[in-house]
N, C-alpha and C positions, 0 to 999 in steps of 0.2 A: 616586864617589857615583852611582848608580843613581836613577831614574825615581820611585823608592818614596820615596827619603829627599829628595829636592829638596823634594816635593811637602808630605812633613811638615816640613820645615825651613822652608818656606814658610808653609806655617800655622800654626808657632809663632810666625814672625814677625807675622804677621795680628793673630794674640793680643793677643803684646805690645804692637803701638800700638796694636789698639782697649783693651785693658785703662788702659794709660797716659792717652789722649784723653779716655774714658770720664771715671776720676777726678778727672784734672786739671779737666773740665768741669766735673762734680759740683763739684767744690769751691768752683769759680767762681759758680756759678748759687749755691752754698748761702752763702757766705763773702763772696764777692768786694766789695769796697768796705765790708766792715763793721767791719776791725781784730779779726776775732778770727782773729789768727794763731797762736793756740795750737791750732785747729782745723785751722787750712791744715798747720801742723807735723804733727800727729798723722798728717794723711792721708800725705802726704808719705814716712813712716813705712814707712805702713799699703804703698803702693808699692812702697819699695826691698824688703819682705818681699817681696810677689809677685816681683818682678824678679827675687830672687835664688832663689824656687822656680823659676823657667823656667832659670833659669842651671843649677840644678841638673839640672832636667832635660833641658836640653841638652847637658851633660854626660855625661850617663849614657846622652840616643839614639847622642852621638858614643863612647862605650866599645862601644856592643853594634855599632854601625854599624861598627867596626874589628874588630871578632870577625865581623862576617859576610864582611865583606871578605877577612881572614885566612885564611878560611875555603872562600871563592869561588874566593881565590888557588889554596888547597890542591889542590883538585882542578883548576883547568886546568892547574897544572906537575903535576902526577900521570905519573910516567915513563912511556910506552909499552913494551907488551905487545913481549917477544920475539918476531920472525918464527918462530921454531922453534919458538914452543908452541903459536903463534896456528896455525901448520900442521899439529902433530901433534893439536890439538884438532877439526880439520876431519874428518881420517882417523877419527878417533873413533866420527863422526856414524854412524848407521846407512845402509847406501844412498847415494844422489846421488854413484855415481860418476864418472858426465861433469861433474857440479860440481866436484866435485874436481880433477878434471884442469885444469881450464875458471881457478879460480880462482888452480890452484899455477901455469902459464902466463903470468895477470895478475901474479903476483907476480914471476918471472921476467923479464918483461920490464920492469916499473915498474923490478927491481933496473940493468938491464943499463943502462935510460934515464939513470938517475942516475950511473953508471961511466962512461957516455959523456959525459955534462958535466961530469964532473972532470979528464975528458981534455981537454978541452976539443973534443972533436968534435961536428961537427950532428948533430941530434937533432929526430924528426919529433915533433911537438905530439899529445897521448897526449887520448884522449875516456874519460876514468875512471866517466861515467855509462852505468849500464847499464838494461837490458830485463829483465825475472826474466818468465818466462810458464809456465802450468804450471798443473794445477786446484790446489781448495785442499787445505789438510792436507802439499801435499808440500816443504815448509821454505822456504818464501821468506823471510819475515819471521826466522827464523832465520839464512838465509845473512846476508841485509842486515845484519843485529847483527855478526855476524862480520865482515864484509865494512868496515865502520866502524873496528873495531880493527884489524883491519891494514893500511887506510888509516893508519890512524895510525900505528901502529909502522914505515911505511915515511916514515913526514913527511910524505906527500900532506896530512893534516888534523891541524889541533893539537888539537884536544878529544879526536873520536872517538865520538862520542854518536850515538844512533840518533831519530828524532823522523817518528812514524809518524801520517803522515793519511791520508783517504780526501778525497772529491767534498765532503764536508761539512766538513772540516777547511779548505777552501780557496775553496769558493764562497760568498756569501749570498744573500739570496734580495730585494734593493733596489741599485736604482743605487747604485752610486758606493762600496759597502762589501765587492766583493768584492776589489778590488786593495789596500786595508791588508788585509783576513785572510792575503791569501796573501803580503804582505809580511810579516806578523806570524811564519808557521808558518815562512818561508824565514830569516828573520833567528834563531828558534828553531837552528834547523838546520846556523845557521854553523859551522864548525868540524867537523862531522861531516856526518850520510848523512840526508837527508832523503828518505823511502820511503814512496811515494804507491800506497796499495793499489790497487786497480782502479779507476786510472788510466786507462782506456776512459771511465768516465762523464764524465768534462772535455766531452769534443768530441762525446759522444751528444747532437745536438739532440732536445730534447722539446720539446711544443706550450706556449707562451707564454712570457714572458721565461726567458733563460735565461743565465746569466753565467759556465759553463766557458770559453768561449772569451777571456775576460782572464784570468779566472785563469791560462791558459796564456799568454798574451804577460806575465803580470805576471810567472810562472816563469822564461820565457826570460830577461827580460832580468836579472833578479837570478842565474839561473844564469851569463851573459856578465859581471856586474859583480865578482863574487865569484866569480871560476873560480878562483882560487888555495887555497881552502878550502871548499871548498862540490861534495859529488859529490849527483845525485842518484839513484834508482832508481827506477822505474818497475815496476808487477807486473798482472798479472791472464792474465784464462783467454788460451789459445792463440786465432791469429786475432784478435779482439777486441784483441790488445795491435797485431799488425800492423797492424790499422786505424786504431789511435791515432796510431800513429809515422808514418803514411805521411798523417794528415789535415793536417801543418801541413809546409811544408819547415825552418822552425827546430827542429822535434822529429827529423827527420831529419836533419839535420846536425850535431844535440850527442845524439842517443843511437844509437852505430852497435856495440854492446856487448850482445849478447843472451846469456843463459843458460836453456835451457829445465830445467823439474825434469819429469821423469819422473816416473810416480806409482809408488807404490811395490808391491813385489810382495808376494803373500800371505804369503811365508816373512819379508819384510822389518817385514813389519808385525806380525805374531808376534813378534821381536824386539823389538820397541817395546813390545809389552804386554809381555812377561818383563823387559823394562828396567825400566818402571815398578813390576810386583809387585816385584822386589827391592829399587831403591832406596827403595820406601815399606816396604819390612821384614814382605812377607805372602809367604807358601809358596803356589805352584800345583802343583795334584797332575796326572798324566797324563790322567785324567778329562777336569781339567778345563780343561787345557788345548786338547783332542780339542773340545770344545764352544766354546771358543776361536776355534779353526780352523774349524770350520763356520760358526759363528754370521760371521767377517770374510770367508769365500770366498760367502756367500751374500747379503749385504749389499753387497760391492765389485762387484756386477752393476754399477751406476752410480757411480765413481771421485768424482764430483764431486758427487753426492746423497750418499754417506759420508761423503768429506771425506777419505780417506788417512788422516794419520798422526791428524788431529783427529777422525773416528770411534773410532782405536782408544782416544783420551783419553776421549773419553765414555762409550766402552764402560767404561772401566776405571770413570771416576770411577760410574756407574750399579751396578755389582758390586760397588762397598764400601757403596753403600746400602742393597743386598739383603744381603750379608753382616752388616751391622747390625741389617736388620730380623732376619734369620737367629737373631745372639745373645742379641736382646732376650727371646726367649720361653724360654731355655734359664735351667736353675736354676745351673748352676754354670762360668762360665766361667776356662777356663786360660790360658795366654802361647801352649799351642801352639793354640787353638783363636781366639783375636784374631789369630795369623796367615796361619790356613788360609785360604785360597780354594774352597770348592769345586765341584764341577760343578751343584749345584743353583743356586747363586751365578749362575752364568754363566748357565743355562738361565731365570731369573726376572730377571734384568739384562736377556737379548734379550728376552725377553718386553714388558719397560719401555719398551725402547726402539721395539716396535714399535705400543701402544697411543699412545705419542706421535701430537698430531695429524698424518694426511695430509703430506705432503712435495711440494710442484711437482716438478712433471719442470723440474730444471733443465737438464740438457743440450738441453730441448726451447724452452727462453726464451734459452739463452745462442744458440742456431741465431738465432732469431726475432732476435734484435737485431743480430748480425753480419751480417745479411741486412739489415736498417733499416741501421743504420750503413755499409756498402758504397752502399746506394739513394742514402746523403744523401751521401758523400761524392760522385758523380757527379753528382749535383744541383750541389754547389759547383764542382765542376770546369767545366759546363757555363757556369752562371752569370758564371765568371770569363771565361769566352772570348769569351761574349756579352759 
């Protein structure tokens, strides 16, 4: 029984003795001392009706309450994924091939660890939380997903679920409520990969109250109480993630597991947009694919104002917008003309996307605060000496 159903099973009980007291009283205050007990009978009655509507519908919360149970049950026995598909679905991926490597490795030795305690030999105690660092768009949040299920499929985690927050999934902004949210997000998280985006903002001090720093001692110690089921991941830009892990020594000593992503290359990120025209069932012609390729080698100036592989999804999703507005003005549309792409497509897509408002120089704010964050870190260091 769960949190939800105490709480109504509670309240029906509420019900029923104020329902019961209620009448019982009425009948007292109306009847009582007069002998007309053909009236006390009728209420009496009138009672065991309600009693046996709550019955019933206690009844019926405890059939659905066993169907959601049944139900709950179903997906945590949910078999684990074979290691051999969860591996050949990695290879798949377009690019991140030091991921690949980095991960089929993890896997390898999580296997060898577990060979060596059936053996019954010693075995060094394994740090399964990692570092992901890397700008955006270049698959972190995808690896993490992956990275959950083969946790699983190797036993490390019985669920396997991914449960994704940032600074605001975890901090509040009053005493004494940030350590239940990050209890909350972490108990979420049991059983699988709890994957904290840019995970830098925790220990970014800013001017006035500021409560990343329990939310990180409230992490630590639920990551030491639950280390048997519980990995977590940590992501954000290069640097910025080194400055995080090296601001506390309990983040230094449970995340010693780094994976950098590499941004992806011009040819690679080409492939990501032909991946998607196919699997959404539309034709690119040479054209326009030539406008493609210019429009992502002239925007990939700044890897981290594009976004990688998450520019080339807004390019894409911007070029069905234009290709709609495209067919809306035509008198006769065919199957092959809802699935062309073409180069005017692309040409009025960059267009879109560049009347979009202004864009910060982000490489020029992420400097600016790695530069803050190093200041404030040697401010703490000093302080503590002193």
């Amino acid at each position: 029984m769960n949190d939800r159903d105490k709480m109504i099973e509670k309240q029906m009980e509420v019900i029923r003795t104020l329902t019961q007291n209620n009448l019982r009283r009425l009948s007292s205050d109306l009847f009582g001392g007069t002998g007309k007990e053909s009236h006390l009978s009728d209420i009496d009655k009138e009672l065991s009706k309600i009693e046996k509507e709550l019955e019933i519908k206690d009844a019926e919360m405890m059939k659905n309450r066993k169907k959601e149970d049944k139900e709950e049950s179903k997906e945590e026995i949910a078999p684990p994924e074979k290691i051999e598909d969860l591996l050949k679905e990695l290879h798949s991926y377009i690019g991140l091939e030091n991921i690949k490597v980095e991960v089929e490795s993890l896997v390898n030795m999580v296997k060898v660890h577990g060979l060596r305690k059936e053996h019954g030999l010693p075995t060094v105690d394994m740090s399964l939380h990692m570092v992901f660092s890397g700008n955006p768009g270049t698959g972190k949040t995808m690896i993490a997903r992956l990275m959950a299920r083969i946790y699983k499929s190797l036993g490390i985690l019985s669920k396997g679920q991914l449960v994704e927050v940032d600074r605001s999934g975890l901090v509040a902004g009053y005493v004494g409520q940030t350590a239940g949210k990050t209890q909350a997000a972490v108990e979420k998280a049991l059983g699988g990969v709890l994957f904290i985006d840019e995970a830098y903002a925790l220990t970014y001090k800013k001017e006035g109250n500021d409560f990343g720093q329990e939310a990180v001692d409230t992490l630590l110690k639920m990551m030491e109480d639950n280390r048997d089921d519980l990995v977590v991941i940590v992501a954000g830009y290069d640097g910025l993630m080194d400055e995080f892990i090296r601001s506390n020594p309990g983040l230094e000593s449970r995340f010693n597991r780094y994976l950098h992503f590499d941004d992806y290359t011009i040819d690679e990120m080409l492939q990501i947009f032909d991946m998607r025209v196919n699997g959404s069932g539309y034709t690119l012609n040479d054209d326009a694919r030539d406008e493609v390729k210019a429009f992502i080698e002239k925007e990939n100036d700044d890897p981290i104002s594009f976004g990688n592989a998450r520019g080339v999804r807004n390019l894409f999703e911007q070029v069905l917008v234009q290709q709609a507005n495209r067919l809306a003005k035509e008198t006769e549309i065919t199957r092959e003309s809802l699935m062309e792409i073409s180069a005017q497509d692309i040409i009025s897509a960059s267009k879109a996307c560049h009347d979009k408002p202004e864009r910060n120089d982000a490489s020029f704010e992420i400097a600016q605060l790695l530069s803050e964050m190093r200041a404030q870190n040697k401010e703490d260091v000093s302080d503590e000496q002193s």
